[in-house]
N, C-alpha and C positions, 0 to 999 in steps of 0.2 A: 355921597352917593345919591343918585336920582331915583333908587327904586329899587324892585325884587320883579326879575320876568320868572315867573312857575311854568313850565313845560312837564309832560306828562305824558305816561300812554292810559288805556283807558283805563278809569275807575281808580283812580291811584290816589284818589282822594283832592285832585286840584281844587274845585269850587271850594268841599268844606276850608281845607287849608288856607285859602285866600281870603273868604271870608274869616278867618278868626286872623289873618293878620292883618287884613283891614281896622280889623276892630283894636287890635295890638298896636298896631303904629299908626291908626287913624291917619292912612293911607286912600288915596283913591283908586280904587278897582277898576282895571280897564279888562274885560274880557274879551278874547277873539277866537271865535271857533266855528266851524262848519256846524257844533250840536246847536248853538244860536241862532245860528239862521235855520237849523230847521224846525227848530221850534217856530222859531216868529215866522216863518213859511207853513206852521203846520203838517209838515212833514218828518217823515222818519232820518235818522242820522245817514241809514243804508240809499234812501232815494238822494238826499242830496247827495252824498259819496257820487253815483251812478251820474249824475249830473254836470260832478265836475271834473267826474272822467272827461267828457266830451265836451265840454265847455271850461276852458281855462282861464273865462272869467269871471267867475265864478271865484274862485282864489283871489286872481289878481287885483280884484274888487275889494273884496273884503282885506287884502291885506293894506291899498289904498288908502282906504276909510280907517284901517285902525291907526297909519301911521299918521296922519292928518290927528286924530283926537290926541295920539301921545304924543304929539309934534306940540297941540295946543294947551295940554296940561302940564308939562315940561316949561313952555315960555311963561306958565304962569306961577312959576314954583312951588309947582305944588309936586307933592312925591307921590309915586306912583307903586301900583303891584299890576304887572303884566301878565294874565292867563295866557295859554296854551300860544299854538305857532311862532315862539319863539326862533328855530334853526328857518325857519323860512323866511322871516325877517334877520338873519346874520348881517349881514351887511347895512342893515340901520341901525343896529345895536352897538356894530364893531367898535366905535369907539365913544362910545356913551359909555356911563358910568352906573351899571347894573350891577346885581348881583345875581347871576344867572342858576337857577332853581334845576333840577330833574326829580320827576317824584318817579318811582315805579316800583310795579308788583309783578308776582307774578301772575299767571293767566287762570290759575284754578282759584286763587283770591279775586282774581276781578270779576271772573265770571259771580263766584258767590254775592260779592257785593251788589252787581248788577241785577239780579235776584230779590234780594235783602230791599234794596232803594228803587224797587219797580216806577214808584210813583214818583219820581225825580228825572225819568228819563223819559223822552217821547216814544224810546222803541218801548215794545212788552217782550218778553221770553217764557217761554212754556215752560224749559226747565233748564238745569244747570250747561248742557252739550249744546244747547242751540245760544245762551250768553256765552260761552264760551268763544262761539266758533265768531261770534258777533265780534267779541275781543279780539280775538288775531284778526280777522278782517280786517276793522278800522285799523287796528293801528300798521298791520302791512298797508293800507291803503294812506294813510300820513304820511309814512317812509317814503312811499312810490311819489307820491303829489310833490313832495321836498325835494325829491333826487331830478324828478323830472322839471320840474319850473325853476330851481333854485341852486339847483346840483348839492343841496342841502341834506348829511341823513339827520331828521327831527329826534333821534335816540342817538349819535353821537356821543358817548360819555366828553370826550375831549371838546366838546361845546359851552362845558358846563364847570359852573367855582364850585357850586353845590350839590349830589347826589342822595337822596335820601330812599331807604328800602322802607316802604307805607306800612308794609306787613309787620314790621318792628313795634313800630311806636303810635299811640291813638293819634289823629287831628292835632289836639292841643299839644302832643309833646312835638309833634312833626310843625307844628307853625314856630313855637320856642328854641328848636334848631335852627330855624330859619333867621328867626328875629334878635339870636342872639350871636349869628354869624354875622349879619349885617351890622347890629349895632359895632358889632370889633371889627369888623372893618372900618365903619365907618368911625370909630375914635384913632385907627390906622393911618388917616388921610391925613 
């Protein structure tokens, strides 16, 4: 196997998870996500959303550039863990050899979490009703982005080898799911 792509809706625990399986399979981390660039833009998650409503290159950029870097860490054998827009890249993944990740929570969990880990995120929330409504936003707005450029929906269960409910189990037991699906598959091959 080439790797682990982790898809997610918000707060479902993707970065921690990827980094402790980083660290698990001393893997390289490739992350791709619209909260990245609004960070490195300096801006909120909600502006860039508003952005690439109306400019579709904006995606089709960023999904450019991620396939380029996993194009070039792939030719050099090295294995990989793929964050986030995973169903929007279907079609490059289709017959690569992943192990295709879904993490998710529910929305009155992400919203807390979003809370909880203020300082990890570029947006702020006042209180639990306004992360909340922040939750379903983005992630209707990932769905819309997917179906529109990709005809892609990015929560598709049938996308996915592995589905994990975050709310279950901490980080480390949610990455040991992961890393000990992969290893049996990959003694499968």
């Amino acid at each position: 196997m080439k790797g682990i792509i982790l898809n997610g809706k918000t707060a479902t625990g993707k970065t921690a998870t990827s980094n402790t399986l980083k660290d698990l399979l001393n893997f390289q981390l490739i992350e791709i996500s619209l909260r990245l660039l609004a960070k490195k833009n300096g801006c909120s998650i909600q502006q860039i959303m508003e952005q690439a409503k109306v400019d579709e290159e904006i995606d089709l950029c960023l999904d450019k550039e991620a396939i380029s870097i996993i194009d070039k860490t792939i030719n050099e054998n090295k294995k990989i863990i793929v964050v986030g827009r995973y169903p929007i890249l279907w079609d490059y993944f289709k017959n690569k050899n992943f192990l295709k990740v879904l993490l998710i929570v529910n929305t009155e969990i992400a919203a807390q979490r979003l809370l909880k880990h203020r300082t990890s995120f570029v947006e702020s929330y006042k209180n639990k009703n306004e992360a909340k409504k922040s939750v379903i936003e983005i992630d209707k707005e990932d769905k819309e982005r997917g179906l529109k450029l990709y005809k892609k929906d990015c929560f598709d269960y049938n996308h996915y080898d592995l589905i994990i409910n975050t709310k279950l189990f901490s980080v480390n037991q949610v990455a040991n799911i992961i890393f000990e699906t992969f290893q049996t598959l990959e003694k499968s091959k």
